[in-house]
C-alpha positions in Angstrom: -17.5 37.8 0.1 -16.8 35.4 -2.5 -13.2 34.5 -4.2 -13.3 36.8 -7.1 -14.2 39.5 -4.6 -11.5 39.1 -2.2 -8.8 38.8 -4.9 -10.0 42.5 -6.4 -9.6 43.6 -2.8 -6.2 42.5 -2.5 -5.6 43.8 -6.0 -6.9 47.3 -4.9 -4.7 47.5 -2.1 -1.6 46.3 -3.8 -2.4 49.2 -6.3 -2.4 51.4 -3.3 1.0 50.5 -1.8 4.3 51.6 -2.8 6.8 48.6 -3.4 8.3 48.8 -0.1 4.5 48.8 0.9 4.1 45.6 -1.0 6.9 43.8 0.8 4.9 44.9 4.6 1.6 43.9 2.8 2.6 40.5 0.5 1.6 37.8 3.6 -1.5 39.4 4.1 -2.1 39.2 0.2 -1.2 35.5 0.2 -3.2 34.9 3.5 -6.1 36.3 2.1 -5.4 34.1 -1.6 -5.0 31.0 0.6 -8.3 31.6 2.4 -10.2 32.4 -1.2 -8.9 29.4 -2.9 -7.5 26.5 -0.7 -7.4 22.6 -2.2 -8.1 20.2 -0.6 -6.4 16.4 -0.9 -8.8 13.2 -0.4 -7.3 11.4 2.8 -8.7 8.1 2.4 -10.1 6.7 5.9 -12.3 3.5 6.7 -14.5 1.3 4.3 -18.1 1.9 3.7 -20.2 -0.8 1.8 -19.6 0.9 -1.7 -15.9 1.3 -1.6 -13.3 3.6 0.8 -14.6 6.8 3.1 -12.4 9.6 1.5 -12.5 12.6 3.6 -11.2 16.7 2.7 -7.8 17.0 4.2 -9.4 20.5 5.7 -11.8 18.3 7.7 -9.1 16.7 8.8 -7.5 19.2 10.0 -10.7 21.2 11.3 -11.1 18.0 13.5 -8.0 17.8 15.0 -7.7 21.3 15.6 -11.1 21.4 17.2 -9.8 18.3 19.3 -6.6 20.1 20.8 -8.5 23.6 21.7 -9.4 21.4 25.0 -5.4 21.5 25.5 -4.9 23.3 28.8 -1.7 24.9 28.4 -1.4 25.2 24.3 -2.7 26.9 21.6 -2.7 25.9 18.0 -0.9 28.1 15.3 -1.4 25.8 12.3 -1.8 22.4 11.4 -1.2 20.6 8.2 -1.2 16.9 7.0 0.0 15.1 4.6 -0.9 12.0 2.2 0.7 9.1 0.5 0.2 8.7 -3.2 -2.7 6.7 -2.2 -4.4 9.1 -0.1 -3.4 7.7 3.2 -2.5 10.1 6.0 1.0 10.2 6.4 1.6 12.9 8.4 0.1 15.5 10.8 2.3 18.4 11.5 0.9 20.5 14.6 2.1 23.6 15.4 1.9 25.3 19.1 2.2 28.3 21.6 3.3 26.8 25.1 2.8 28.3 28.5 5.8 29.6 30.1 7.0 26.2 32.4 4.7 23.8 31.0 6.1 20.6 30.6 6.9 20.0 26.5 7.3 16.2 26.6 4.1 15.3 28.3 2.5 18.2 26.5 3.7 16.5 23.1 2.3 13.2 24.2 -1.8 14.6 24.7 -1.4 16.1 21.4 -0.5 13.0 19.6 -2.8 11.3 21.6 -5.9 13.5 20.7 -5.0 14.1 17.1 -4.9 10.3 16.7 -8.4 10.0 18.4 -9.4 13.2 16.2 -8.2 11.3 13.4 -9.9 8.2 14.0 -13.4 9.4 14.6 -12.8 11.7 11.5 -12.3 8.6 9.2 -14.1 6.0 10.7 -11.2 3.9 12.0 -11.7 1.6 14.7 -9.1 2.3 16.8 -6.7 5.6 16.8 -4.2 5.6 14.2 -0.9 6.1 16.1 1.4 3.8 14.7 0.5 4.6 11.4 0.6 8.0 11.2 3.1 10.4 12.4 2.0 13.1 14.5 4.8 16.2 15.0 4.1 18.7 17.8 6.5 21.8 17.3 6.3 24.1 19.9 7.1 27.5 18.1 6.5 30.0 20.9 6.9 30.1 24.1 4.2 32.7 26.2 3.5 34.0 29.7 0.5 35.1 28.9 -2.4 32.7 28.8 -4.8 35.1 26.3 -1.9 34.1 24.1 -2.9 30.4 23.8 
């Protein structure tokens, strides 16, 4: 289904709703808007012969996210990154579901530590970028249930 599709979807449902259906229904419409159309910033990673490797800031985050599905004990709810005004990665945010009891500190320190290494292979960087870029682990739910992760 392509992006004009999905929008006339969304479109036909809202038509469908009441407005106090639109308010239960407005996430799902912008969910399904952000998956149709999402941008994507340059992040600018190693040098190649001709000039810089610039890489989608979705591959970016694709990467990293594949990178902390090995996490024992965590799951990934979102990820996002940020750049500097010239295209440098400034930021990962990583968002996560714990298991009940698991240590957060030491859990906080693998996912810095395999987003950086993510990171690195991702742009061709020698060595993991962990003093340059920030990585922030939020822990935004806590679970008993490991099906949850």
């Amino acid at each position: 289904m392509n992006a004009e599709q999905l929008l006339t979807q969304a479109a036909r449902s809202l038509r469908e709703h009441t407005d106090s259906g639109w308010v239960a229904l407005r996430d799902d419409v912008v969910a399904v808007a952000v998956r149709a159309f999402r941008p994507s910033a340059p992040v600018r990673g190693g040098s190649l012969p001709d000039g810089p490797l610039f890489v989608a800031s979705t591959v970016v985050v694709s990467r990293v996210g594949a990178a902390l599905a090995t996490v024992a004990d965590a799951g990934v709810l979102r990820i996002t990154c940020t750049t500097t005004s010239q295209d440098d990665l400034d930021r990962l945010t990583v968002e996560l579901v714990a298991l009940y009891g698991t240590p957060l500190v030491p859990l906080a320190d693998e996912v810095r530590s395999l987003a950086a290494t993510a990171v690195a292979e991702t742009l061709g960087l020698a060595r993991p970028p962990v003093d340059r870029v920030r990585v922030d682990v939020s822990v935004q739910d806590v679970t008993r249930d490991r099906r949850q992760l």
